[in-house]
C-alpha positions in Angstrom: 40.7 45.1 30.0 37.5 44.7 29.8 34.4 47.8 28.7 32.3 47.9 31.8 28.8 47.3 32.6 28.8 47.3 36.2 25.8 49.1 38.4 26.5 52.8 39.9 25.3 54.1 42.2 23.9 57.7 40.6 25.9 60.6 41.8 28.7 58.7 43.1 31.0 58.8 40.1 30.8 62.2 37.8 32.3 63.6 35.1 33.8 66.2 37.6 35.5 62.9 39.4 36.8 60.9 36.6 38.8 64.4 35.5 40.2 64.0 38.6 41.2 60.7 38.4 42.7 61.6 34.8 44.4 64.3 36.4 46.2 62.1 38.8 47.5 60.0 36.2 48.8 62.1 34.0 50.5 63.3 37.1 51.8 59.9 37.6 52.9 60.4 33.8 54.5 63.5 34.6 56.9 61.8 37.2 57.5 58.8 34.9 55.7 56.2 36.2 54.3 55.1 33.3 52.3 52.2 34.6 51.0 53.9 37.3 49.5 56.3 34.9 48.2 53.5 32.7 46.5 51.8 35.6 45.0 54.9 36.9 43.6 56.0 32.9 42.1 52.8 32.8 40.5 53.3 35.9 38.8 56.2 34.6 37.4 54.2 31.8 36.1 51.7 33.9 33.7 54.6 35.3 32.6 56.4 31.8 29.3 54.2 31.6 27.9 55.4 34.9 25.2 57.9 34.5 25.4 61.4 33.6 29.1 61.1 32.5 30.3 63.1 29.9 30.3 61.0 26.3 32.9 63.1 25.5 36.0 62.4 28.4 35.9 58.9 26.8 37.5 60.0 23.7 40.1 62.0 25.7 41.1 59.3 28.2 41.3 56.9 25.1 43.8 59.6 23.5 45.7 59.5 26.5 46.4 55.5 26.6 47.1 56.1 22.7 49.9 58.4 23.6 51.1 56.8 26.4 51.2 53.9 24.1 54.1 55.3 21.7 56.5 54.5 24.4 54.6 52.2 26.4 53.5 48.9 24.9 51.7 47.7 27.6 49.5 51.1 26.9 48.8 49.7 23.3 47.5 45.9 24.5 45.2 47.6 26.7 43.8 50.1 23.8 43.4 46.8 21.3 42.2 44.9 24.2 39.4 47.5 25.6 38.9 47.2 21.7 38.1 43.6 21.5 36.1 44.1 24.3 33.8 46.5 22.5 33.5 44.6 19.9 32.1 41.4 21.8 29.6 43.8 23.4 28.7 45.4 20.0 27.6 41.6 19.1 25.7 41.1 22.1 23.3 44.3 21.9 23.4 45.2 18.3 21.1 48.2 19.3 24.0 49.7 21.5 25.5 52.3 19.1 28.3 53.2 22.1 30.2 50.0 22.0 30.5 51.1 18.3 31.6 54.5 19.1 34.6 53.0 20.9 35.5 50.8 18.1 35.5 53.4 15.8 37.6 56.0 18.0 40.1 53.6 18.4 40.7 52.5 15.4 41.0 56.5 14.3 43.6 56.6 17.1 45.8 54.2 16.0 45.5 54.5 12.2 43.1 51.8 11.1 40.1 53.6 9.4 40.1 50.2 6.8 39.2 48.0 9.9 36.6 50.1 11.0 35.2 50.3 7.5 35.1 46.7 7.0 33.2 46.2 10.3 30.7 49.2 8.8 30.5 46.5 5.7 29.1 43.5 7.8 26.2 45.3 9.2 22.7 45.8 7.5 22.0 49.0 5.9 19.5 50.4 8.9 21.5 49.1 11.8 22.4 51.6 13.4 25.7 50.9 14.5 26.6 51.8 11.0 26.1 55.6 11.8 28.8 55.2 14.7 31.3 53.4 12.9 31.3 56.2 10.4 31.8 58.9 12.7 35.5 57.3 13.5 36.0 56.0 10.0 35.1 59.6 8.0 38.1 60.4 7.1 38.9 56.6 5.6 35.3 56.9 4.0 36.2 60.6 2.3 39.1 59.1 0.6 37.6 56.2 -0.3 34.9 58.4 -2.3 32.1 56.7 0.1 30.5 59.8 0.6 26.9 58.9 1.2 28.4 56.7 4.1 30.9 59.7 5.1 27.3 62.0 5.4 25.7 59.2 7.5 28.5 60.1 10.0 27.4 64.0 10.9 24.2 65.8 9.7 24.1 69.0 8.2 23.3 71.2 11.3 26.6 69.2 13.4 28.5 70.5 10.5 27.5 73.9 11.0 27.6 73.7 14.6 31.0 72.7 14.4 32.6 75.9 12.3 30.6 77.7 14.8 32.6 76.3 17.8 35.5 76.5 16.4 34.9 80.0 15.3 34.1 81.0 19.0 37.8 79.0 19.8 39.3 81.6 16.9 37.5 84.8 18.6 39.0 84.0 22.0 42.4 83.2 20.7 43.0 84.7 17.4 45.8 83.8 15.0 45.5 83.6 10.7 46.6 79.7 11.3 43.9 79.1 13.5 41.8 80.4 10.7 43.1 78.2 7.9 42.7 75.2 10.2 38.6 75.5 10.7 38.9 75.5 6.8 41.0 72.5 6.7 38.9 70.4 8.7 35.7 71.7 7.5 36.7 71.4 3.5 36.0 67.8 4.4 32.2 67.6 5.5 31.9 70.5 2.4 33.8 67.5 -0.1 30.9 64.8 1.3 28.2 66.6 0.8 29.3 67.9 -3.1 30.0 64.2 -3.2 26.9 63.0 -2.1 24.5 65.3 -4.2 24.0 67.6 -1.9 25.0 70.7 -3.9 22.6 73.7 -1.6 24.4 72.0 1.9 27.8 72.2 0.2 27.5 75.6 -1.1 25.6 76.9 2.6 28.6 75.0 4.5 31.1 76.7 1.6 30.2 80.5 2.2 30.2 80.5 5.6 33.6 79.1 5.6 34.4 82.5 3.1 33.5 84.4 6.1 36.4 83.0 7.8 38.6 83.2 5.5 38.5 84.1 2.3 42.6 84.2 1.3 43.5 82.8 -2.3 45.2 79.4 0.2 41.9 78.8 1.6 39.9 79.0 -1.6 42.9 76.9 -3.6 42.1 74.3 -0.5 38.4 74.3 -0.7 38.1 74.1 -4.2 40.8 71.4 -4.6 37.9 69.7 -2.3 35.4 70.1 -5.1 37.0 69.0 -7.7 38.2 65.8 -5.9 34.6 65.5 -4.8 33.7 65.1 -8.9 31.0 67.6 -9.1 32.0 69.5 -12.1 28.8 72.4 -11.7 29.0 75.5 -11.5 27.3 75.9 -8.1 31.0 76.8 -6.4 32.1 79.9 -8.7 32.7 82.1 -6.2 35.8 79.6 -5.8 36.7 80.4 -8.8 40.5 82.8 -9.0 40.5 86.0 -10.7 43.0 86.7 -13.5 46.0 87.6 -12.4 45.3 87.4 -8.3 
């Protein structure tokens, strides 16, 4: 399987018509033909570089052959393969950050943040390629204490955009779990930035996450975050547990 860089013709393939393609394999899926449904996924992926295609679908379509792959081998040679692929092109135009991207997602899929992060080792400083491999590899990098690297991944305003969307997700749907979860996930970016010195972001990202939820789990969760983050201030007090709650 190999990343394509084939000519489109603009308008001909769409986001709109790969999600129907996807659709049609999962269908395939559905009725057990497993691979059909492989085929047709990487079909779809085969069409993501045309222009004006959602970024986005890549990471979906990718999650699909990763599921597909825990009871269909052939599904996980094709992920490492598409992989290898990526890789190649990374070499061959270093200023590509989506080749990159791909690495990095894939290796998040299938449990290899230490692969990514060696990769993110062999670059200079300024390439930018570095940025991209972080993005897959955060998680590895957060408990790895690499936080500087693990900020390189999103910037400040992404991790505020991001509680945001998942707040609007909460409002439409509604459930106290749902709740606890936007604090899960977003205790991380909170723990990079304490990590990385960057007290005023932390404590911004920190009290809007309050707003959500402000129950004695959540705060125990957040400030477990802190503390593993080593900042040792007193910047995050409102964290701190009143006697006898």
């Amino acid at each position: 399987m190999e990343v394509n860089r084939q000519q489109f013709v603009e308008g001909q393939i769409t986001t709109k018509t790969i999600s129907e393609k996807r659709k049609a394999a999962l269908r395939l899926l559905s009725s057990g033909d497993k691979d059909g449904a492989l085929n047709g996924l990487l079909a779809c992926l085969k069409d993501m570089d045309a222009p004006g295609v959602h970024i986005g679908l890549r990471t979906i379509i990718l999650r699909d052959i990763n599921e597909l792959s825990f009871t269909h081998p052939a599904s996980l040679a094709a992920l490492l393969d598409y992989r290898e692929a990526a890789i190649q092109l990374m070499g061959e135009d270093p200023t590509n950050r989506n080749y990159a991207l791909i690495v990095s997602e894939i290796d998040r899929l299938i449990d290899d943040d230490a692969s990514t992060i060696a990769m993110l080792d062999s670059l200079p400083v300024d390439d930018p390629r570095r940025t991209a491999l972080a993005i897959g590899a955060f998680d590895g990098l957060l408990n790895a204490k690499r936080y500087e690297d693990a900020v390189s991944a999103k910037n400040f305003p992404l991790m505020l955009r991001t509680v945001d969307t998942h707040l609007e997700v909460l409002q439409r749907n509604g459930s106290h779990a749902s709740k606890y979860e936007i604090i899960v996930e977003s205790s991380k970016d909170m723990e990079a930035l304490a990590g990385a010195g960057r007290i005023d972001q932390a404590k911004i990202l920190l009290e809007k996450l309050l707003k959500i939820d402000s129950s004695d789990a959540a705060k125990i969760l957040l400030k477990r975050r802190i503390m593993k983050s080593g900042y040792s201030g007193s910047a995050f007090s409102m964290l701190d547990m009143k006697h006898g709650s």
